[in-house]
Z-matrix of the N, CA and C atoms (Angstrom, degrees):
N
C 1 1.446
C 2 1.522 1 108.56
N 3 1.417 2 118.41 1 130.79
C 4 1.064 3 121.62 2 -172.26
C 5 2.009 4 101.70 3 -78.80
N 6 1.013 5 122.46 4 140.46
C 7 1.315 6 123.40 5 169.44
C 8 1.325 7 109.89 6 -120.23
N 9 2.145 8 102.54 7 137.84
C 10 1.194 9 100.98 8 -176.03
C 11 1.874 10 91.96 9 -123.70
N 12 1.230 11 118.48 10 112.19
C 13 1.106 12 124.14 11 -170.88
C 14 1.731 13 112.72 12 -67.90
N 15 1.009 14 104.23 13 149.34
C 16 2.100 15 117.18 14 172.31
C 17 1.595 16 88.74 15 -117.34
N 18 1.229 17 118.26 16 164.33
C 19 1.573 18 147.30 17 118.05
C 20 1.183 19 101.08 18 -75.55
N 21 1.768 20 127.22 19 120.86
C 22 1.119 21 143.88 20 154.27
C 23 1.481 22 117.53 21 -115.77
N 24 1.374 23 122.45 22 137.29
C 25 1.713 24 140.21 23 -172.87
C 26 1.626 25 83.33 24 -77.16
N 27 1.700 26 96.89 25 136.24
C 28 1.517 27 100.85 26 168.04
C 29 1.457 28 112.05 27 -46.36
N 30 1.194 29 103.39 28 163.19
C 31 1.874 30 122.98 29 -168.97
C 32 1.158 31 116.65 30 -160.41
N 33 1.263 32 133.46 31 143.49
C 34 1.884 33 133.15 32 -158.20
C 35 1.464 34 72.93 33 -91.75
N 36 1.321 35 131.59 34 -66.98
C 37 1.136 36 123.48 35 -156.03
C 38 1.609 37 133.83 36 -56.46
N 39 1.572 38 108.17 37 15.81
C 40 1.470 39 135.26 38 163.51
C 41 1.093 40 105.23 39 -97.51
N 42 1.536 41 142.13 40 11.07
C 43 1.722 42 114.81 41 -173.91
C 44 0.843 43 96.67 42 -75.67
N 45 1.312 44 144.35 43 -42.52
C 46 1.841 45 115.38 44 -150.65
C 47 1.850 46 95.00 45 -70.94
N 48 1.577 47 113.24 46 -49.25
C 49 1.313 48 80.17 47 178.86
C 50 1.498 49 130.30 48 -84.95
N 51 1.187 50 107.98 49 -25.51
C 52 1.656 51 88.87 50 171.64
C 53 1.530 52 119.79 51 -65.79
N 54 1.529 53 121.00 52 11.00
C 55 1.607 54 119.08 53 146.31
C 56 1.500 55 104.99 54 -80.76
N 57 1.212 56 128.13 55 -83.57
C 58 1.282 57 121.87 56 172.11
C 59 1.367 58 114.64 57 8.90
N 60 1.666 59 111.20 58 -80.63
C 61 1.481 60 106.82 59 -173.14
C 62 1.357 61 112.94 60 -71.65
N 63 1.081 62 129.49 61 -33.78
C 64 1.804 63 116.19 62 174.54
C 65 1.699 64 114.51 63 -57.03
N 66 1.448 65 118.36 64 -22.81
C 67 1.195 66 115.92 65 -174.11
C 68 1.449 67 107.80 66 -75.25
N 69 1.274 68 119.22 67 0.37
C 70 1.846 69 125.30 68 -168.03
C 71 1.564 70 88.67 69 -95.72
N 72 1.069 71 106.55 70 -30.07
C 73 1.894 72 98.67 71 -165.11
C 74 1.727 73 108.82 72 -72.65
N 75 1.379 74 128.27 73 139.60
C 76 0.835 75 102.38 74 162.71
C 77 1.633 76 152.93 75 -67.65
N 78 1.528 77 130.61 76 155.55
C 79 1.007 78 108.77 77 175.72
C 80 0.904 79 165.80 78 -51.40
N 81 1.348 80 132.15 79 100.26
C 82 1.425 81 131.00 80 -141.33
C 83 1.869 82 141.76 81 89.59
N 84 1.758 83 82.79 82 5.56
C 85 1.225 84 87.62 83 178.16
C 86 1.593 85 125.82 84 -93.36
N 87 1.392 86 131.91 85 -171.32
C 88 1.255 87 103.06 86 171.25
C 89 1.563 88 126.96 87 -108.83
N 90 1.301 89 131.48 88 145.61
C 91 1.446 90 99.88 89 157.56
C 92 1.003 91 108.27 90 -132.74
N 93 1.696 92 96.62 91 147.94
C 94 1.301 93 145.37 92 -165.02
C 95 1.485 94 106.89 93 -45.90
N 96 1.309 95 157.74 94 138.19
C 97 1.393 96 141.27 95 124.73
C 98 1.658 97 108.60 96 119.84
N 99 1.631 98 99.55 97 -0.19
C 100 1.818 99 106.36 98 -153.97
C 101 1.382 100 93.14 99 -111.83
N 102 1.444 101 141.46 100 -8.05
C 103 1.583 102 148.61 101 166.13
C 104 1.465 103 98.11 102 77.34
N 105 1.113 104 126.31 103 12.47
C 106 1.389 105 115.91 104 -169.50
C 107 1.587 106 109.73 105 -105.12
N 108 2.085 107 97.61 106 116.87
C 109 1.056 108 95.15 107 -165.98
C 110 1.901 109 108.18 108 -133.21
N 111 0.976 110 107.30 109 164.36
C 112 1.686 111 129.60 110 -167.23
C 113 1.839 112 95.16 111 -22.09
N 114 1.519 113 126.81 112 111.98
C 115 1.261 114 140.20 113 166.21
C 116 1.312 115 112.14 114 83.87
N 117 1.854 116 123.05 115 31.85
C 118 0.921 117 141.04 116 160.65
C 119 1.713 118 101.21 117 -69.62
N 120 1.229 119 112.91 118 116.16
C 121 2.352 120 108.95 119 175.66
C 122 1.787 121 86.12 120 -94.03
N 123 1.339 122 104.89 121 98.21
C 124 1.406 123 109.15 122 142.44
C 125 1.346 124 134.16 123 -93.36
N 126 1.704 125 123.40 124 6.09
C 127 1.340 126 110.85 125 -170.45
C 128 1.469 127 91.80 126 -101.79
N 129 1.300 128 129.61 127 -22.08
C 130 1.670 129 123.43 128 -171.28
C 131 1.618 130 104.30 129 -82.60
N 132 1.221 131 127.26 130 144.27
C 133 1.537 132 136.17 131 -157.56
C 134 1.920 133 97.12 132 -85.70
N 135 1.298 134 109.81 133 -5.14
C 136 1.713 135 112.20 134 179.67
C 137 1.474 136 92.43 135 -101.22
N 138 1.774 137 135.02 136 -28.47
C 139 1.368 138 123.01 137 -168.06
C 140 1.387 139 103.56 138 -89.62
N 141 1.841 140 119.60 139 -49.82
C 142 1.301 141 83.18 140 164.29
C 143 1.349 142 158.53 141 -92.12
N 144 1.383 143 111.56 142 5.86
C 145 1.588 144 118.34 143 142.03
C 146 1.263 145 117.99 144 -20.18
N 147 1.248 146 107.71 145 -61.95
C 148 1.652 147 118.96 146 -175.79
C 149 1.420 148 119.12 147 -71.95
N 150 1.232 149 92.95 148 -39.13
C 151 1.848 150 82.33 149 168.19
C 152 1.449 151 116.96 150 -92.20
N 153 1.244 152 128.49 151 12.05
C 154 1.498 153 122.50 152 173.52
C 155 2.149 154 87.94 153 -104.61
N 156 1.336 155 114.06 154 -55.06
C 157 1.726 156 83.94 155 164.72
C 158 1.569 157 131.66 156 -37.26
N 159 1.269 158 102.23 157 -31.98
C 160 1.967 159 113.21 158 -178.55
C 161 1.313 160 93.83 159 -64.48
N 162 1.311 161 130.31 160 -37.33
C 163 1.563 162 125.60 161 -154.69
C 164 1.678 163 99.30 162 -85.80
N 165 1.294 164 109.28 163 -40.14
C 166 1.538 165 128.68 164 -168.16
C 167 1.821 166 102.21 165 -50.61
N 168 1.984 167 94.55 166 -65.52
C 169 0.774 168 116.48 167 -165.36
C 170 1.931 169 119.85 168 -45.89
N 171 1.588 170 95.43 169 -43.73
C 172 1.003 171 93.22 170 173.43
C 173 1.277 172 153.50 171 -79.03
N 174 1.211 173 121.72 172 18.31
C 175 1.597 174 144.80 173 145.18
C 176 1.264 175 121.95 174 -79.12
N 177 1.597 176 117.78 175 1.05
C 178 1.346 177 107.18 176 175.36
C 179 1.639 178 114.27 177 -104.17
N 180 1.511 179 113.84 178 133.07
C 181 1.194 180 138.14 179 -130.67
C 182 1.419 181 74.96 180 -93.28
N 183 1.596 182 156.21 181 -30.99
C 184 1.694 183 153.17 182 154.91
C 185 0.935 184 89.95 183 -45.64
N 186 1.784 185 142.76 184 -81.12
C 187 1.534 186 118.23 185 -151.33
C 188 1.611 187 104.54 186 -81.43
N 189 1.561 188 92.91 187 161.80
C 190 1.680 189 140.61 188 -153.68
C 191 1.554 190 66.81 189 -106.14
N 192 1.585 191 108.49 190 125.74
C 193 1.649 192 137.25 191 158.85
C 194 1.625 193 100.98 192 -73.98
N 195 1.192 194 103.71 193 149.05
C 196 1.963 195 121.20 194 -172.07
C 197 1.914 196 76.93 195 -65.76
N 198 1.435 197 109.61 196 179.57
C 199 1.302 198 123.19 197 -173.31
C 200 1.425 199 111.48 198 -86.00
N 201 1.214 200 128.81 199 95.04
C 202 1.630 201 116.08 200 168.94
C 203 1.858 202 95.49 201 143.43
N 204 1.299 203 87.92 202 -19.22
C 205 1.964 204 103.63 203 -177.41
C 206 0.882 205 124.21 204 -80.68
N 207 1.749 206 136.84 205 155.73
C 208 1.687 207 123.59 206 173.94
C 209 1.232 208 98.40 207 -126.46
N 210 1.338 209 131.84 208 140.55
C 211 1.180 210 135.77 209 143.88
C 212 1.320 211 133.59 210 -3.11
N 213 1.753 212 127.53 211 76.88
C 214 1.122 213 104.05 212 -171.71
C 215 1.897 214 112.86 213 -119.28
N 216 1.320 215 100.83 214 -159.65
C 217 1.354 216 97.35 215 169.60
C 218 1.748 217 115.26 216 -144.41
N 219 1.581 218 108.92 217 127.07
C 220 1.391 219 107.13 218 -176.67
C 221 1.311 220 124.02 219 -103.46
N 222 1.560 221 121.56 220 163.61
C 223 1.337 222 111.76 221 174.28
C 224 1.603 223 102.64 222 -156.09
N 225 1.001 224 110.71 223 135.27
C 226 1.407 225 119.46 224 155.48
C 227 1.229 226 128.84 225 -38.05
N 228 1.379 227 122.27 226 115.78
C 229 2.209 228 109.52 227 158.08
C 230 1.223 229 107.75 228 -54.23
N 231 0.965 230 125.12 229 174.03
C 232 1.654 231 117.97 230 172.74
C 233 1.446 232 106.96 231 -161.34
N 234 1.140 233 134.75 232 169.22
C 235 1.522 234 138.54 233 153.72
C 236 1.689 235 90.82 234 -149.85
N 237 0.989 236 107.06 235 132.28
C 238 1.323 237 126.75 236 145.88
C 239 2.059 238 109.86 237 64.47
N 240 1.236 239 100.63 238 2.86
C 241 1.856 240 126.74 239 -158.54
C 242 1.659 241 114.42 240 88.58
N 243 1.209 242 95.82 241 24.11
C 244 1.877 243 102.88 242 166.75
C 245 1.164 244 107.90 243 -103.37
N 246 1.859 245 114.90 244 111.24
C 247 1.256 246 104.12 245 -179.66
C 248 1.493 247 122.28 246 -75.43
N 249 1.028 248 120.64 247 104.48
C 250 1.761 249 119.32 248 167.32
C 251 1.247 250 135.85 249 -58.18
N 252 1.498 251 111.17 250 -38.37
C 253 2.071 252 104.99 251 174.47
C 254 1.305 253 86.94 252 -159.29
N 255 1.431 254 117.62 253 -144.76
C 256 1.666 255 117.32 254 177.89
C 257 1.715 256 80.71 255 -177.32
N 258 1.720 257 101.59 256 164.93
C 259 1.498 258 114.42 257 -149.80
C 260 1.671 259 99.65 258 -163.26
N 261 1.274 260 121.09 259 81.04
C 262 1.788 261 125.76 260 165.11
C 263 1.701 262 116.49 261 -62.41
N 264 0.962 263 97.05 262 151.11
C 265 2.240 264 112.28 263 -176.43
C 266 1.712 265 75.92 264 -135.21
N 267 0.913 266 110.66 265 123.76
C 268 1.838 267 141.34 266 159.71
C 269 1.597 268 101.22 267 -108.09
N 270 1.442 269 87.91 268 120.79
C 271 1.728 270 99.64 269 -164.43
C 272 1.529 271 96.21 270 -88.77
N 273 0.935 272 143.97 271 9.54
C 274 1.598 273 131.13 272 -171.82
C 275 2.059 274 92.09 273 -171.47
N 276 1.420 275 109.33 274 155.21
C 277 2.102 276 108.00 275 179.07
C 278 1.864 277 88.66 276 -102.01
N 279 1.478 278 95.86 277 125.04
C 280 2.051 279 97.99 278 149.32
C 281 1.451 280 98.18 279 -74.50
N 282 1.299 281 111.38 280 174.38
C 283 1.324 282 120.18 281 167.86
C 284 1.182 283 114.26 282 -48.41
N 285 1.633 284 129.00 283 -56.41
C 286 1.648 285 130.33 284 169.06
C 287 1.541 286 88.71 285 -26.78
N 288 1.301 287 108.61 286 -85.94
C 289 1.264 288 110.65 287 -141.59
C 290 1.900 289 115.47 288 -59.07
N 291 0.811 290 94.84 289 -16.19
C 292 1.819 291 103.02 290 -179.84
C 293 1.353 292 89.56 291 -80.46
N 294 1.174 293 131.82 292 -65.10
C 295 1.545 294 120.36 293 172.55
C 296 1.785 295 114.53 294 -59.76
N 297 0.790 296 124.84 295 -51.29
C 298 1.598 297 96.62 296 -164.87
C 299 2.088 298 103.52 297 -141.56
N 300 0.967 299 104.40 298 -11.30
C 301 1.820 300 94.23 299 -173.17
C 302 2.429 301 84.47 300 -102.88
N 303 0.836 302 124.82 301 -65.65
C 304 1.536 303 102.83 302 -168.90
C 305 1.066 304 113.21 303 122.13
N 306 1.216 305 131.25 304 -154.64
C 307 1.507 306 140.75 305 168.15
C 308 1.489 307 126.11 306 -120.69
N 309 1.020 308 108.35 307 -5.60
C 310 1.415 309 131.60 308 162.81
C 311 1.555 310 131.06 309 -128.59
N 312 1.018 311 114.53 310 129.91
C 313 1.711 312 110.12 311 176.86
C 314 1.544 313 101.21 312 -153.96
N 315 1.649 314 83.09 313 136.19
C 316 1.794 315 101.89 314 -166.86
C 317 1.304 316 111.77 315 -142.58
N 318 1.244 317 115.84 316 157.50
C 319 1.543 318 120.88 317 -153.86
C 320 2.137 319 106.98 318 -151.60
N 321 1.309 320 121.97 319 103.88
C 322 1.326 321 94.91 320 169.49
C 323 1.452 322 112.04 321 -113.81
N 324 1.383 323 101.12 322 150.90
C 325 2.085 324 103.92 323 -171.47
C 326 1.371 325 98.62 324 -47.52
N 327 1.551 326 117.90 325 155.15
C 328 1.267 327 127.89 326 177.19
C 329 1.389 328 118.12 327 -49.82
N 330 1.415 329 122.79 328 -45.32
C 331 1.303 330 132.40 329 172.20
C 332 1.740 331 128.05 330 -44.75
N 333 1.414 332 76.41 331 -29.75
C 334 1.371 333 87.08 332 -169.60
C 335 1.973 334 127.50 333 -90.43
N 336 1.370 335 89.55 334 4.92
C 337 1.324 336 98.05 335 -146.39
C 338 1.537 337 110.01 336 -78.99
N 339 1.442 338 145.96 337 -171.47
C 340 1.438 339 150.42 338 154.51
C 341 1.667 340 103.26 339 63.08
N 342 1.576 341 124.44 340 22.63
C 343 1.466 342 134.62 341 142.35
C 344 1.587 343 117.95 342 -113.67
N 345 1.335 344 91.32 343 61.74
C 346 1.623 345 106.05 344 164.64
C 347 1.444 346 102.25 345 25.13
N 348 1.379 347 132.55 346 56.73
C 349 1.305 348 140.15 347 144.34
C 350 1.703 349 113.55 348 -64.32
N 351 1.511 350 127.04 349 -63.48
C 352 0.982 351 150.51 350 -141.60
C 353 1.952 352 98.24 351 -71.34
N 354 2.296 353 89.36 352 -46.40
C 355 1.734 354 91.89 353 -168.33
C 356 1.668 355 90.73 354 -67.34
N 357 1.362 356 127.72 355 -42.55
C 358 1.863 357 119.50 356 -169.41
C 359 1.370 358 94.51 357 -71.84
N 360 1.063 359 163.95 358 -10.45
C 361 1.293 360 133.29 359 154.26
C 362 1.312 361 126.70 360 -73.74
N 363 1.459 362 111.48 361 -24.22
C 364 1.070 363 108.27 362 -172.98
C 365 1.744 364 123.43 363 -81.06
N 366 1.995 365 90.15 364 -24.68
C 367 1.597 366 79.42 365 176.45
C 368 1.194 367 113.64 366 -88.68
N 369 1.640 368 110.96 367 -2.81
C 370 1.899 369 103.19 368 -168.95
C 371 1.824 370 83.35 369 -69.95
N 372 1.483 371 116.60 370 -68.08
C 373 1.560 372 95.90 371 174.74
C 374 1.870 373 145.90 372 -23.22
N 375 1.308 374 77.23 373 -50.86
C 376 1.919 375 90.31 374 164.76
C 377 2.027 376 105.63 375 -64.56
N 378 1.157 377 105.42 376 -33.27
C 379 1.189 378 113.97 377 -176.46
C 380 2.366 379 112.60 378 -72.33
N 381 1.381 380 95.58 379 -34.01
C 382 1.557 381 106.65 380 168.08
C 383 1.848 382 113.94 381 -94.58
N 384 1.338 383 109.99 382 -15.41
C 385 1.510 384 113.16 383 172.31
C 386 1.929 385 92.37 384 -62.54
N 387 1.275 386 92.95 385 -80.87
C 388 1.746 387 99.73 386 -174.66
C 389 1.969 388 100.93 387 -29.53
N 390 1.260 389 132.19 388 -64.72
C 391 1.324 390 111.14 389 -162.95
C 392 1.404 391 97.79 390 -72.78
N 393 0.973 392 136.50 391 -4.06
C 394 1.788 393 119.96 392 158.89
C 395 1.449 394 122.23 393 -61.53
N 396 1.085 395 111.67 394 -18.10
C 397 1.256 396 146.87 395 -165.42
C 398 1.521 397 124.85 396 50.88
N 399 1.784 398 94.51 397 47.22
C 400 1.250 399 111.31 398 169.37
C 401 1.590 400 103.37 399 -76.95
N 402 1.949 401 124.45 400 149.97
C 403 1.356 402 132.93 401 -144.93
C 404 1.815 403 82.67 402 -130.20
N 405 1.406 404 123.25 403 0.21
C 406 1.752 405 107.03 404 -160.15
C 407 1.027 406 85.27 405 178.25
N 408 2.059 407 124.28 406 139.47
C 409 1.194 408 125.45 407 -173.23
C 410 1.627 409 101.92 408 -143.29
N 411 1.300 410 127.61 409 127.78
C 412 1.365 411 102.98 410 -170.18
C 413 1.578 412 105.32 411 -112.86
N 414 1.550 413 110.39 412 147.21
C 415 1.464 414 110.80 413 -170.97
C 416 1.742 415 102.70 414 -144.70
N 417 1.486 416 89.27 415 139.48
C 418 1.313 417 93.92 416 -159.12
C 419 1.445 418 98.16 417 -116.96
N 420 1.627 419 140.07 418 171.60
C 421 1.433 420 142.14 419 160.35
C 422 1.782 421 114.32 420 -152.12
N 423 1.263 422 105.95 421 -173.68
C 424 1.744 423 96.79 422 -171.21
C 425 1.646 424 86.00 423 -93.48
N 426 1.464 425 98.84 424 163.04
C 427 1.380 426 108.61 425 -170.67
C 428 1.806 427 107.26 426 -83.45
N 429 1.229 428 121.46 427 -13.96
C 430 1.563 429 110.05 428 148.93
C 431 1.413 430 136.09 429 -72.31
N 432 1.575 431 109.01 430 -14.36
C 433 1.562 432 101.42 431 -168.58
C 434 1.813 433 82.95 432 -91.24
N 435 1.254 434 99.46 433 132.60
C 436 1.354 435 133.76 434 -169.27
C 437 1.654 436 109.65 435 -113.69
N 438 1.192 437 98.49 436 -27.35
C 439 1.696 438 99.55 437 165.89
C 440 1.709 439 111.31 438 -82.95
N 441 1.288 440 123.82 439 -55.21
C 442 1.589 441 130.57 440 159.29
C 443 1.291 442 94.36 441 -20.95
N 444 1.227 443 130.22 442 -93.14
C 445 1.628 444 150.69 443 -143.69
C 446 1.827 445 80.51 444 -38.95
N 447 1.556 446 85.57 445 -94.04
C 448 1.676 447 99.89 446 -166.81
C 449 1.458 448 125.71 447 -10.82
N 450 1.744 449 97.52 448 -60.21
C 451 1.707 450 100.12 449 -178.56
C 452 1.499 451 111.36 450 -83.39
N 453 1.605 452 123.28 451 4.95
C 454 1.547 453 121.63 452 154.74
C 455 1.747 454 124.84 453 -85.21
N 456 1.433 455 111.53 454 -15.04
C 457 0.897 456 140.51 455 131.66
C 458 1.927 457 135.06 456 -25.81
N 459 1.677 458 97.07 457 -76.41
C 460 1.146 459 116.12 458 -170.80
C 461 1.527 460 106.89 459 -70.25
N 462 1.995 461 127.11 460 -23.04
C 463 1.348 462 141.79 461 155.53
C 464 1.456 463 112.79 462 -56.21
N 465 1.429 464 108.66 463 -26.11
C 466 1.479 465 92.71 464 -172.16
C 467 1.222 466 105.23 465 121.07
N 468 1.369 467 122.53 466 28.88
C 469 1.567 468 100.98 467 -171.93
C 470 1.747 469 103.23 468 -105.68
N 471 1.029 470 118.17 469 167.06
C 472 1.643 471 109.40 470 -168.53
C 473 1.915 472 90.06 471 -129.48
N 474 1.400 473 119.71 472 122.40
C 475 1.081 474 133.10 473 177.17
C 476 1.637 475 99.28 474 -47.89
N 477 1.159 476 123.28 475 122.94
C 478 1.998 477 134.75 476 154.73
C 479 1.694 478 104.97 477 -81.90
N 480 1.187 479 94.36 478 -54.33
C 481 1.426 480 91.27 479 -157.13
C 482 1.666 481 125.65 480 -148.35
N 483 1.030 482 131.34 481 173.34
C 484 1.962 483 115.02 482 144.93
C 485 1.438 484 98.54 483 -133.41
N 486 1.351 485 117.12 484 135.95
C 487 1.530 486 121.66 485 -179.56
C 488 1.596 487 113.88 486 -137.33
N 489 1.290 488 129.55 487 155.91
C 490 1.272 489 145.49 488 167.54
C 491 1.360 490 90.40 489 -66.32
N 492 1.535 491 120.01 490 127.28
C 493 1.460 492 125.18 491 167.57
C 494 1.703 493 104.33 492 -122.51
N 495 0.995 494 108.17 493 -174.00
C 496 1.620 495 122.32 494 -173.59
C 497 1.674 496 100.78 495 -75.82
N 498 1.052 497 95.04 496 -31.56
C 499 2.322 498 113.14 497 179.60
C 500 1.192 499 98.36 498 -87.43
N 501 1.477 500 130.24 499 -3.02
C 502 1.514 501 81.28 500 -156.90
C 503 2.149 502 97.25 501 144.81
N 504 1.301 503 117.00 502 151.38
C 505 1.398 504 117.28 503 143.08
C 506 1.577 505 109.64 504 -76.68
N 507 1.604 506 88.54 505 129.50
C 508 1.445 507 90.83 506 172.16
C 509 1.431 508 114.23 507 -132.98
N 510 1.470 509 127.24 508 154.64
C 511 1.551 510 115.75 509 178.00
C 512 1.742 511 97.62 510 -93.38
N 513 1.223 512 117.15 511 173.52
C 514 1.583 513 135.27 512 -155.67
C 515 1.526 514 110.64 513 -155.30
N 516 1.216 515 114.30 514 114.10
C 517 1.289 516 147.46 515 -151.32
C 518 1.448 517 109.11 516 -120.62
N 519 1.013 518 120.98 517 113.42
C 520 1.937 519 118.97 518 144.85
C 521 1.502 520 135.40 519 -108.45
N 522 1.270 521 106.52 520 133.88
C 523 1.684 522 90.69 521 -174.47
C 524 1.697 523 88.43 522 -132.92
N 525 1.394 524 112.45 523 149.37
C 526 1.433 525 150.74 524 -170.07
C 527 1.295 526 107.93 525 -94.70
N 528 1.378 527 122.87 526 88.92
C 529 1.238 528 116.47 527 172.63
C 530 1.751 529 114.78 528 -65.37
């Protein structure tokens, strides 16, 4: 099946599939870019309401981010209303994130993976960083994923560093809008 990917703003009217695809991931792992975090109720139709407002909410430049958080903005991969991965733009780095999470974090369901989903999200993002009129975006990955690197790489990203972070070793990336 040929897939033609969207960026889509969370939507209630994705739960069944954005359950679907979280149920492919394994248990307990994380993904990247999807805001979904420890005692988030996404399977009840009142929790995730609430956590796709949490997601909403947090791009708006009136609300005050929880403490340690930045302002970001999420969106769904999509084909057709099948959610495929999900992909955050963090409008400003906390310290975490200047050290080890970035300005971007992206994730595609297992199924979905090695059809250049991951590189088109990432530049339509690099592509909405620039009209923010962010000038430099930093993106970081673990120093084994070798596919991450490459296609952060292949955007333009210019290796800084690899460091012991609080998550984790992570490698550290800049790209120049």
């Amino acid at each position: 099946m040929e897939l033609r990917p969207e960026l889509t703003r969370p939507d209630t009217r994705l739960h069944a599939s954005w359950l679907a695809s979280h149920a492919e991931w394994p248990a307990g792992s994380h993904q990247d870019g999807a805001g979904l975090a420890a005692g988030d109720d996404v399977t009840s139709q009142e929790g995730f309401a609430a956590w796709v407002a949490k997601l909403l909410r947090s791009a708006d430049p009136e609300v005050v981010p929880a403490p340690g958080r930045a302002h970001s903005t999420y969106w769904w991969i999509t084909h057709d209303d099948v959610c495929l991965g999900a992909i955050e733009l963090r409008h400003e780095l906390t310290p975490l994130l200047l050290e080890a999470g970035g300005h971007i974090g992206y994730s595609v369901c297992p199924r979905y993976r090695r059809r250049g989903l991951a590189t088109w999200a990432l530049g339509t993002a690099l592509d909405r960083a620039r009209a923010r009129g962010m000038d430099r975006v930093l993106l970081t990955c673990s120093p084994d994923n070798h596919a991450s690197g490459r296609m952060i790489e292949k955007a333009g990203g210019v290796l800084e560093d690899v460091r012991d972070t609080v998550i984790g070793p992570k490698r550290r990336y800049w790209i120049t809008l």
